[in-house]
N, C-alpha and C positions, 0 to 999 in steps of 0.2 A: 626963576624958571629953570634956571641948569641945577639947583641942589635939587628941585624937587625929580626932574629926570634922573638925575644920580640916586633918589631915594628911591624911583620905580626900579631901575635896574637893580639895585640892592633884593629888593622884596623878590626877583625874577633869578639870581642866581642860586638862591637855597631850593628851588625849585628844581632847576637842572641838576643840584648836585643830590641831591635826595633823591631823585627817579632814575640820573645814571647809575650814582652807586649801588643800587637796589636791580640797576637792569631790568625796572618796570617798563610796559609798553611804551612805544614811541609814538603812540596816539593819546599817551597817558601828557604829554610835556604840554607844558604851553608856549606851542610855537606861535598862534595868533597874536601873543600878548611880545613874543620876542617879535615878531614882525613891524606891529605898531613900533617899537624902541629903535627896531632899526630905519625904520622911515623917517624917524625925527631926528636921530643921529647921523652925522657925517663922518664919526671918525669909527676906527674899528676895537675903540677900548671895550665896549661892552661884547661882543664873539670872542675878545683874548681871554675876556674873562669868565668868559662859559668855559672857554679851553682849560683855564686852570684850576677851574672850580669838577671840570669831568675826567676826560682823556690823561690830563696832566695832573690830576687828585695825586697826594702820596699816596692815597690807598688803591689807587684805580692801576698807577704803576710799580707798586708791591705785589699786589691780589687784584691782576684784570681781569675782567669780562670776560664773555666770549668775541673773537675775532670776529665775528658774524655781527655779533650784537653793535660792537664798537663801529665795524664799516656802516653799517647803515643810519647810528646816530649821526657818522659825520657827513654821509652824505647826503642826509634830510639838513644837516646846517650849511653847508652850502649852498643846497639848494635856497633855503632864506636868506644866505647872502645875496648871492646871484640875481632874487627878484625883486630886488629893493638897491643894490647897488653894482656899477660897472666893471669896476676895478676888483679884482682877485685878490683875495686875501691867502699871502702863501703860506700863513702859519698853518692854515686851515688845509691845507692841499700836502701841506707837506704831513701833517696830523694824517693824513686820510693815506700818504703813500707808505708812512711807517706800518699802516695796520694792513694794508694790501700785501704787503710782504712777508706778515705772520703766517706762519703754523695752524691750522684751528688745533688746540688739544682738544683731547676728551674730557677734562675738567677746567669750570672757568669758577668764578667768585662773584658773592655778591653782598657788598657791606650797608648798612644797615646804621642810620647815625640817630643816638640815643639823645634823647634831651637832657642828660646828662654832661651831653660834650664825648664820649665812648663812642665805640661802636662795635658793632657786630658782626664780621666778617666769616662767609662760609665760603667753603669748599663743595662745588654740586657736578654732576656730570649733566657734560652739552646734550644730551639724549634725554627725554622726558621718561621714556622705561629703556632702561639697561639693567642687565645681568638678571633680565626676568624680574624687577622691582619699579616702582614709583618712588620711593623712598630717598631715591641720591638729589631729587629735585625738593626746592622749597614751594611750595603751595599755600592758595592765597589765606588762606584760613588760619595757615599757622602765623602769617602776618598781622591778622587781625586779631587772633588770641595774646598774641605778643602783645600788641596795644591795649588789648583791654586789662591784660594784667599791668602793664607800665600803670595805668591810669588806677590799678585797685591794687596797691601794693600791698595793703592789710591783707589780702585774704591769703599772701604767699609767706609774709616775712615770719623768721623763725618758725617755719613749720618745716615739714617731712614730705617733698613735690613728688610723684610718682609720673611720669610721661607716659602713656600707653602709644607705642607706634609715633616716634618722635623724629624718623627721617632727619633731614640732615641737622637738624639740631637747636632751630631759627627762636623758637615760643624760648625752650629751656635755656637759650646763651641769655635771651634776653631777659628771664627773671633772676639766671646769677645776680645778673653786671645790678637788676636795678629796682630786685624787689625782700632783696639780702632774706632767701629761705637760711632754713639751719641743715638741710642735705635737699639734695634732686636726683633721681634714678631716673636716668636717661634709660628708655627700653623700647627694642623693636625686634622684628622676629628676625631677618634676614641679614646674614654674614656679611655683606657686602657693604648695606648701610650701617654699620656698626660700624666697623672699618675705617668708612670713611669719616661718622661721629665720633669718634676717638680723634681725628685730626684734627679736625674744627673746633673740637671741648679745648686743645691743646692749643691750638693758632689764636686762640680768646685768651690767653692767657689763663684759661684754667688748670688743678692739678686734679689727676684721676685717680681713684683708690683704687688699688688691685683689685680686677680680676677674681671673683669670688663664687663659688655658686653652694658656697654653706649661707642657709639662712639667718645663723644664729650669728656671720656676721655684717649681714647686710647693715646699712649706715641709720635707719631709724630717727630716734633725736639726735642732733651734733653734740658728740661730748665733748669738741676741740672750743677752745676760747678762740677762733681764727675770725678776720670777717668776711671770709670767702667760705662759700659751703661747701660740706664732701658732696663731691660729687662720684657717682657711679653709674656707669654701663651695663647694661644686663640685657642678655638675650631672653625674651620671654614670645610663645607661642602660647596666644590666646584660649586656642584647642584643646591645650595638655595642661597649660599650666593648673597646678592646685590651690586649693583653698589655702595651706600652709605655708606655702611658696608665696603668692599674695602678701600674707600678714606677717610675713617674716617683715618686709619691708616697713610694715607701720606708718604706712601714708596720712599724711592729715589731708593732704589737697591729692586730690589726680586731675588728673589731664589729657585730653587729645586735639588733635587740630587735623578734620581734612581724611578720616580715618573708617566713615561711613560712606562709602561711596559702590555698595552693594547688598542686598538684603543678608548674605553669608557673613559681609564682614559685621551688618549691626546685629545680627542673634549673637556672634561670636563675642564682639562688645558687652552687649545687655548682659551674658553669661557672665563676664570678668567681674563685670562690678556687681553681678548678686553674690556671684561667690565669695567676692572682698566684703563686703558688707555680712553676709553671716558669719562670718571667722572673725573679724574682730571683736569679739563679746564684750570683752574686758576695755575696750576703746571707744569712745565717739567716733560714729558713724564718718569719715571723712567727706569731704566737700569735692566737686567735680565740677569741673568745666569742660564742655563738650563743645568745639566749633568746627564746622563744616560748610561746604558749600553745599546747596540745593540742588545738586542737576536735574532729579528725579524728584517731583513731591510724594512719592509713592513710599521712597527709601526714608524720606524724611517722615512721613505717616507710621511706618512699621516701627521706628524707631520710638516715638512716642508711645506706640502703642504696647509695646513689647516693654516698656519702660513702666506703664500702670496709669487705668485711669483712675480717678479724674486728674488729668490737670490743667495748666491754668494760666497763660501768659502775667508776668508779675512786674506788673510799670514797662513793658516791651515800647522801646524808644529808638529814634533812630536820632544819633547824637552827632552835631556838625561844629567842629570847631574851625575859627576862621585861618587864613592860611599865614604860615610864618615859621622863619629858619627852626622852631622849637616845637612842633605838632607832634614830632614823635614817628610813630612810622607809616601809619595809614590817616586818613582823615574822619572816619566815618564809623559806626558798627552797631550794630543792631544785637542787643540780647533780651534772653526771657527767661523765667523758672518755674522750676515744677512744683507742682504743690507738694507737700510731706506725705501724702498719702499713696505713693507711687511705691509699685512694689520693689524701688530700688531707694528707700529713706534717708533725707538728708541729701540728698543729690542737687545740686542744681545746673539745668541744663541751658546752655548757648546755643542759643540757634543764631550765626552767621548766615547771612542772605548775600553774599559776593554780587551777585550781578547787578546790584539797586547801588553798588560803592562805585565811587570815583577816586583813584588813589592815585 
C-alpha cells in the first residue's frame, strides 16, 4: 500500500513541476489529485516535495517567475494544506514570506522541460503588451507548435527554418535543442522583441551569427560541420519586406505561431508567403507551419480563404497522449493541410484550436 502511494505521488510531482516551470494556469495543476494524497498522508514529505520539485527547482531559482505568479501558487498550497491538515507547515510559510518580500520586476522566466532531459528557458516581460508589442510574451500556440514539431522532427532536421514573428523565441529554442535544423532565422518586426530574443537565443546556450542585412550572406544551407545550427536574427517588416530579401534566406521550412490574430495581420501574412513562393524558382517550394489560436472564426475563414480554394482538412485529429514526467510540453494538438491547389503551393497549414486543449 505505501509503494503504491509513493508511485501516486511520483506520477503527481512532474506535473507540478512542468506547470510551475512553464507558469501555466493555476487552474491548469491538479490540485484535486494533490488533495486526495494529502488526505491519505500524515506526514509532510509529499508538499517538501512539490517545494522542490517548484519554488526551490535550480531553474525556478536561477530564472524565477514572476513574484505575482509564485505568491499565489503558494498560496493556493497552503491553502490545500490547511484543509486537509492542522498543523502549519513552516517550510511552506516561510516559502510564501521570501516571495512577499520580492521586487515584482518587469521581466520574469518561464522554462520549459524537453523530453530530452534540456530545457528551455525564456526571458518575457510581466505585461502582456509593452513597448506597444505582444511579442515579449510567449503565447499558447507557440507552445503547441513547439510540440508538434518536438513530435515531427523530420519535417525540421537539416533544413533551412525561417520563423515569421517569432516573439520571444519559445517554437525556434525548441527546434534548435531538439529537431537538429542545419540554420533558423529567427525574425520579427519590432526592436524591442529582438532585443529581448537575442537574450534568450544566448541564455539557451545558443551562438548568434552577426548581425547582417546583406542577403548574399544570410545562413541558407549550414556550411559548418557543427551540431548546433547558425542561428540568426533579422528584423523583417512583413509590409516592405521583398521578394529578394525573402529568398535570400532559402527556407526550406517557415514558420509562425500565434501570428493571425487580425484580418491586417493575415493579408500581410498570405502576402509574405506568395511572395516567397514566387521567387524561389530555382528551389522547392518550401513547407510551412502555421499555428494560431481561434478567437475570431471570421480571422480564421479569411485566412483560408485568402490562402485558395479548394481545400481540405488532411487526417485532422485531435491527438491525446497519456500523462507522464516525458509528454513534452503541452498534451494535446489538433492540425490539418491544405490541399496543393491553393494559391500558396506546397504549403501546409496548422490550425491550433487552444480552447478544446487542457495543458
Amino acid at each position: 500500500m505505501a509503494s503504491e502511494e509513493s508511485a501516486d505521488a511520483a506520477r503527481l510531482l512532474p506535473s507540478f513541476e512542468r506547470r510551475f516551470l512553464a507558469a501555466r494556469t493555476l487552474r491548469s495543476f491538479p490540485w484535486q489529485s494533490l488533495e486526495e494524497k494529502l488526505r491519505d498522508s500524515s506526514g509532510p514529505e509529499l508538499l517538501l516535495n512539490i517545494l522542490q520539485k517548484t519554488v526551490k527547482h535550480p531553474l525556478c531559482v536561477k530564472h524565477p517567475p514572476s513574484v505575482k505568479y509564485a505568491r499565489c501558487f503558494l498560496s493556493e498550497l497552503i491553502r490545500k494544506h490547511e484543509a486537509v491538515h492542522t498543523e502549519p507547515l513552516d517550510e511552506l510559510y516561510e516559502a510564501l514570506a521570501e516571495v512577499l518580500m520580492a521586487e515584482e520586476p518587469t521581466q520574469c522566466h518561464r522554462s520549459y522541460l524537453l523530453p530530452s532531459g534540456d530545457s528551455v528557458t525564456l526571458s518575457e516581460s510581466t505585461a502582456i503588451i509593452s513597448h506597444g508589442t505582444t511579442g515579449l510574451v510567449t503565447w499558447d500556440a507557440a507552445l503547441y507548435l513547439a510540440e508538434w514539431a518536438i513530435e515531427n522532427p523530420a519535417a525540421f532536421a537539416h533544413r533551412t527554418v525561417l520563423e515569421l514573428g517569432c516573439g520571444a523565441g519559445l517554437t525556434g529554442l525548441a527546434i534548435c535543442k531538439m529537431c537538429c535544423p542545419s540554420a533558423y532565422v529567427f525574425s520579427d518586426c519590432h526592436t524591442c522583441v529582438l532585443e529581448q530574443l537575442r537574450g534568450n537565443i544566448l541564455l539557451n546556450g545558443l551562438s548568434l551569427e552577426p548581425d547582417t542585412a546583406d542577403p548574399a550572406r544570410h545562413p541558407g544551407r549550414n556550411a559548418y560541420n557543427s551540431q548546433s545550427p547558425r542561428v540568426i536574427v533579422a528584423q523583417l517588416d512583413w509590409d516592405v519586406v521583398t521578394a529578394p530579401e525573402l529568398a535570400a534566406f532559402r527556407p526550406d521550412v517557415i514558420i509562425a505561431a500565434d501570428v493571425l490574430y487580425c484580418p491586417e495581420t493575415v493579408l500581410s501574412l498570405v502576402r509574405v508567403l506568395q511572395r516567397l513562393s514566387a521567387s524561389l524558382k530555382d528551389q522547392q517550394a518550401p513547407d510551412a507551419y502555421i499555428a494560431f489560436t481561434v478567437r475570431n472564426p471570421k480571422t480564421c475563414q479569411l485566412f483560408t480563404s485568402e490562402l485558395g480554394e479548394p481545400w481540405a482538412l488532411g487526417g485532422a485529429a485531435v491527438s491525446e497522449r497519456p500523462p507522464g514526467p516525458h509528454t513534452g510540453l503541452c498534451e494535446k494538438y489538433l492540425h490539418c493541410s491544405l490541399s496543393e491547389e491553393s494559391k500558396v503551393p506546397n504549403y501546409i497549414y496548422i490550425d491550433i484550436y487552444i480552447d478544446i486543449y487542457i495543458c
